[in-house]
C-alpha positions in Angstrom: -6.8 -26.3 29.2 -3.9 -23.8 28.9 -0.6 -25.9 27.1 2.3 -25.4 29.7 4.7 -26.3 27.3 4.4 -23.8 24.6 6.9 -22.3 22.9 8.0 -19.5 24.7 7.9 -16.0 23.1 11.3 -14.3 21.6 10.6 -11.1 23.1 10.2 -12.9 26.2 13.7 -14.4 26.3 15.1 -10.4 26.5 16.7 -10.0 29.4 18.8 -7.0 28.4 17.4 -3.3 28.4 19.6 -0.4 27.7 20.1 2.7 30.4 22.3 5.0 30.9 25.9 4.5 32.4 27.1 6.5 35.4 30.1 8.4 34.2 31.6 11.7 33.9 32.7 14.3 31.3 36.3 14.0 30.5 37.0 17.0 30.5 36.1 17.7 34.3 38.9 14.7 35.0 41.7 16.8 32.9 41.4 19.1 35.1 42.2 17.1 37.8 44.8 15.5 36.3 46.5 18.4 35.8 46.2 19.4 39.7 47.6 16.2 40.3 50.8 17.5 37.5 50.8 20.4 39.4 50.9 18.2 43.0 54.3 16.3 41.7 55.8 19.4 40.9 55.3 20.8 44.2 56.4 17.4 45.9 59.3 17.6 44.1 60.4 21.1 45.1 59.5 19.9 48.9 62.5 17.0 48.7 64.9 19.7 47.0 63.9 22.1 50.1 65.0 19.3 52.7 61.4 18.0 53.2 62.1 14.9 51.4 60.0 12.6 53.3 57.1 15.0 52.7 57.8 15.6 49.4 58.2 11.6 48.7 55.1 11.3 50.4 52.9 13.9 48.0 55.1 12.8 45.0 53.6 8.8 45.4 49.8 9.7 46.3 50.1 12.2 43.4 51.1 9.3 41.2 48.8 7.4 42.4 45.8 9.9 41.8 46.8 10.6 38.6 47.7 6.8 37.3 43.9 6.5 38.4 42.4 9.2 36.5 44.4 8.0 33.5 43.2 4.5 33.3 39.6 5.8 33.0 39.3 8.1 30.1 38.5 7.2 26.4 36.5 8.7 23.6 33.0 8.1 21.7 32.3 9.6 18.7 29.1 11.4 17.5 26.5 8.2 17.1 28.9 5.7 19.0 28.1 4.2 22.7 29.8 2.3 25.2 28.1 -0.3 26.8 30.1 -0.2 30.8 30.6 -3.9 32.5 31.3 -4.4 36.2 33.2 -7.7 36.4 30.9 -8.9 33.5 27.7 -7.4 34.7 25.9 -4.7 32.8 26.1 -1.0 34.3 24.3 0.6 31.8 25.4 2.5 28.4 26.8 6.1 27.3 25.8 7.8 24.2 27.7 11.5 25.0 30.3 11.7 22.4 33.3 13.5 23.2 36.3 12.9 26.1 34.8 10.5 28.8 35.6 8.9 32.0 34.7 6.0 33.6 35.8 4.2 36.9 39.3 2.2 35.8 38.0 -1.2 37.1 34.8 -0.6 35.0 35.5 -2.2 31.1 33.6 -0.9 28.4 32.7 -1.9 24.7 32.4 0.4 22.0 29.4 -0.1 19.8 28.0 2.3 16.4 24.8 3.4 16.6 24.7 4.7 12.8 22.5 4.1 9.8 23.8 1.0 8.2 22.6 0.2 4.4 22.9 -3.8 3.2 21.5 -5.5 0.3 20.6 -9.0 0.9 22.0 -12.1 -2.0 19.9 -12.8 -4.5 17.3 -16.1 -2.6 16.1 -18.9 -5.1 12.4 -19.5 -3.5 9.1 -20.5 -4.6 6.2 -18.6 -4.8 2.5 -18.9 -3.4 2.2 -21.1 -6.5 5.4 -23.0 -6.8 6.9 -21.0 -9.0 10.9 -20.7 -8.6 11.8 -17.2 -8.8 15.0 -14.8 -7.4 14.6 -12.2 -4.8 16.9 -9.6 -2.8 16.1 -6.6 -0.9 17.9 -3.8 0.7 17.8 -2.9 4.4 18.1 0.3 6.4 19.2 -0.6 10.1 20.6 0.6 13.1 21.0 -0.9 16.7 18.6 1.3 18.9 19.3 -1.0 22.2 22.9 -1.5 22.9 22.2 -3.9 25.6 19.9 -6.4 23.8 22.7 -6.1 20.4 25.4 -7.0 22.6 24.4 -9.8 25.6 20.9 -11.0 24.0 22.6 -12.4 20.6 26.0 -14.0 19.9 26.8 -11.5 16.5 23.8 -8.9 16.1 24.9 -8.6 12.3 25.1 -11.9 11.2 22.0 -12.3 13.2 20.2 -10.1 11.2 21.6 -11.2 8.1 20.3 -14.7 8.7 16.6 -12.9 9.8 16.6 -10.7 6.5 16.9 -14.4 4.4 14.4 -15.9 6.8 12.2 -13.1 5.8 12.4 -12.7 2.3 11.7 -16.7 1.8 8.8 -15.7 4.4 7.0 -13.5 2.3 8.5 -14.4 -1.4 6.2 -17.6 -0.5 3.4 -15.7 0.8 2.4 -14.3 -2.5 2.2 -15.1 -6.3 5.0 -13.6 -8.5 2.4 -12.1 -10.8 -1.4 -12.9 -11.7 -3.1 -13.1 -15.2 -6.7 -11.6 -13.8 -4.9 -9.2 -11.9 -7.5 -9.2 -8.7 -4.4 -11.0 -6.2 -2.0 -9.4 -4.4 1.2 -10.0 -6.1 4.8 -9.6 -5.6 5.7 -7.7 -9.5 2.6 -5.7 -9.4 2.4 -4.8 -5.8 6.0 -3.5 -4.4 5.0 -1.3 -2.1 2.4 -3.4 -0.2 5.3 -6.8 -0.5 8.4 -4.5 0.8 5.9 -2.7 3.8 5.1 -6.3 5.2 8.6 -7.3 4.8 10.0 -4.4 7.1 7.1 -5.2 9.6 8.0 -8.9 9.7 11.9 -8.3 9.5 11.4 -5.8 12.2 9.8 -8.4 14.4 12.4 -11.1 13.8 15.2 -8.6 15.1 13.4 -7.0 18.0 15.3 -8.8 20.1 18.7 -7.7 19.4 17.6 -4.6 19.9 17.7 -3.5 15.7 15.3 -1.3 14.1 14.3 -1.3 10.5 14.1 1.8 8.9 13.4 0.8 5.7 12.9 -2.2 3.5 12.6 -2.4 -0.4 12.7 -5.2 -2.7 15.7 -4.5 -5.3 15.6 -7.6 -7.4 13.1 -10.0 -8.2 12.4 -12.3 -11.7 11.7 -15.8 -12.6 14.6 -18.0 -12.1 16.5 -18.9 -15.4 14.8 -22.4 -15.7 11.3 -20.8 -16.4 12.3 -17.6 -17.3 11.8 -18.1 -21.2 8.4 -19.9 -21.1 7.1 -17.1 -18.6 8.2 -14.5 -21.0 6.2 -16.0 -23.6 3.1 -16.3 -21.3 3.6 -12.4 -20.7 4.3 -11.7 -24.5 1.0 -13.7 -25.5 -0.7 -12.1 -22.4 0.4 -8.9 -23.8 -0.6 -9.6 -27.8 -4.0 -10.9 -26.5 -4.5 -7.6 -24.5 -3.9 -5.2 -27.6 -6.0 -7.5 -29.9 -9.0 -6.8 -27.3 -8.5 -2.8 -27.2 -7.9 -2.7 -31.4 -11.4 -5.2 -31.6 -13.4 -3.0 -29.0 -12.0 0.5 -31.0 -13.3 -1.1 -34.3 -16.5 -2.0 -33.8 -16.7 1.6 -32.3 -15.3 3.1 -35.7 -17.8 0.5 -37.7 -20.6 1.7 -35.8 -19.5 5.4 -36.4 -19.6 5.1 -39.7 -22.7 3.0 -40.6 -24.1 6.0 -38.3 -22.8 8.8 -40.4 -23.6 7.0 -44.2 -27.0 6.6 -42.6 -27.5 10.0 -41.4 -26.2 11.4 -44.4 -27.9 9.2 -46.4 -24.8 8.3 -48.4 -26.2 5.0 -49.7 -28.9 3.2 -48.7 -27.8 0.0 -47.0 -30.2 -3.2 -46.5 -29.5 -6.3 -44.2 -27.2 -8.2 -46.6 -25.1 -5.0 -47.3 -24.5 -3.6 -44.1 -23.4 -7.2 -43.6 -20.5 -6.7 -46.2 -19.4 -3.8 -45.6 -19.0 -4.7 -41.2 -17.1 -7.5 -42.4 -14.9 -5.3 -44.9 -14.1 -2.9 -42.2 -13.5 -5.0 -39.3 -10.6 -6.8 -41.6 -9.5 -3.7 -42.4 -9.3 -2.1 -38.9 -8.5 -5.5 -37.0 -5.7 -6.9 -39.4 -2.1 -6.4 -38.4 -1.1 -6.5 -42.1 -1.6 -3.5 -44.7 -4.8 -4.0 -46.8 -4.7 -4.2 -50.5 -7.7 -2.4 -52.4 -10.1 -4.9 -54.1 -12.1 -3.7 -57.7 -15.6 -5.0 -57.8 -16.3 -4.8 -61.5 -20.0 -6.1 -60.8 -22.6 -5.5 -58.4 -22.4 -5.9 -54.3 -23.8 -9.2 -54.7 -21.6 -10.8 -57.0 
């Protein structure tokens, strides 16, 4: 049975879609501004002629005319729109930058349309396993829907920066800060898969106020100050433990190099108790992390 009451979807609650505005090329409406310039001044040579009625007459509706084409003219600027209202209802939106004109009863509000570049406050949050770290990101944005930035949200920016904190605690808790087997997903070791879901769930979160994310990267993350020192001794043992399996794994390849070569060479013959000794010798030597001091047998090997 289908739940009637469910939550509807955000991208359903849009009711705003951008199109374009219905208005005119300023430049077209100088020109008839100056005809209307060029109207007064011949009104005004009509009332010096004796025609003054006719001349008052022209003077007015060329006053007129022209107080009308003056009210309607203002300017957008390369990767600006106007979004144009009819008594609070939307008329659509112009993107032509340059000298414009509009009807004067028509209002309009300016809006940028640029590449904006913000980098979120550092967010205290826990990770997949509980672990309090700090995060930020930066974000590449612009509005790509006029309409929906303007009438769908109250403040499109402080809506996004709410989202962009939403989503970092979103995904900062969706994975571990770092894994010791290194098999997980992780958000130190894997940057570019963490900041590539971030932008896709960002992106979805400000859909509706018609934002597009252009590009999302994570620009700080580390453990919070609390745990910080006993996770960089987990890394530091992680690290000594690492190097003491490489120099153990290179040794016995140089031990069995050598008993190899002395064998081959027949250098000295070696039985079960001897190889024994001398292993044991060179794996002390090659393992330890202190210089080695040279020992004098004054008797035999097995003494």
């Amino acid at each position: 049975m289908t739940d009637t009451h469910s939550t509807p979807d955000v991208q359903a609650l849009s009711l705003s879609r951008e199109r374009p505005a219905l208005t005119q090329s300023g430049y077209a409406m100088l020109l008839v501004l100056l005809l209307t310039l060029l109207a007064q001044g011949g009104a005004v040579a009509l009332a010096l002629d004796g025609q003054k009625a006719l001349g008052l007459t022209l003077l007015a509706v060329a006053s007129l005319i022209q107080l009308f084409v003056a009210c309607g003219f203002y300017l957008l600027q390369p990767n600006q729109a106007a979004a144009i209202l009819l008594f609070g209802s939307y008329r659509g939106t112009d993107r032509m930058p340059g000298l414009r004109w509009r009807l004067p009863w028509l209002t309009r509000t300016k809006i940028s349309t640029r590449v904006y570049n913000v980098t979120s406050e550092r967010l205290k949050i826990n990770d997949l396993r509980g672990n309090p770290i700090e995060i930020a990101s930066n974000v590449v944005w612009r509005v790509t829907d006029t309409a929906q930035a303007l009438y769908d949200v109250d403040d499109y920016t402080k809506f996004l920066f709410v989202q962009i904190e939403s989503a970092l605690r979103t995904i900062g808790a969706r994975y571990p800060y770092d894994d010791i087997e290194h098999q997980e997903t992780t958000l130190r070791g894997h940057a570019d898969v963490v900041s590539d879901e971030l932008k896709t769930e960002l992106q979805d979160r400000v859909a509706v106020a018609g934002i597009t994310i252009d590009e999302c990267r994570l620009t700080h993350l580390a453990y919070a100050p609390e745990i910080a020192q006993a996770m960089l001794r987990r890394q530091q043992a992680e690290a000594v433990i690492a190097a003491r399996q490489k120099i153990v794994v290179g040794a016995v390849s140089m031990v069995e190099s050598a008993l190899q070569l002395l064998s081959e060479k027949n250098v000295v013959e070696l039985d079960d108790e001897r190889r024994a000794a001398m292993v044991s010798n060179l794996m002390v030597v090659l393992c330890s992390d202190r210089d080695t001091q040279p020992v004098v047998n004054a008797g035999s090997l097995y003494q």
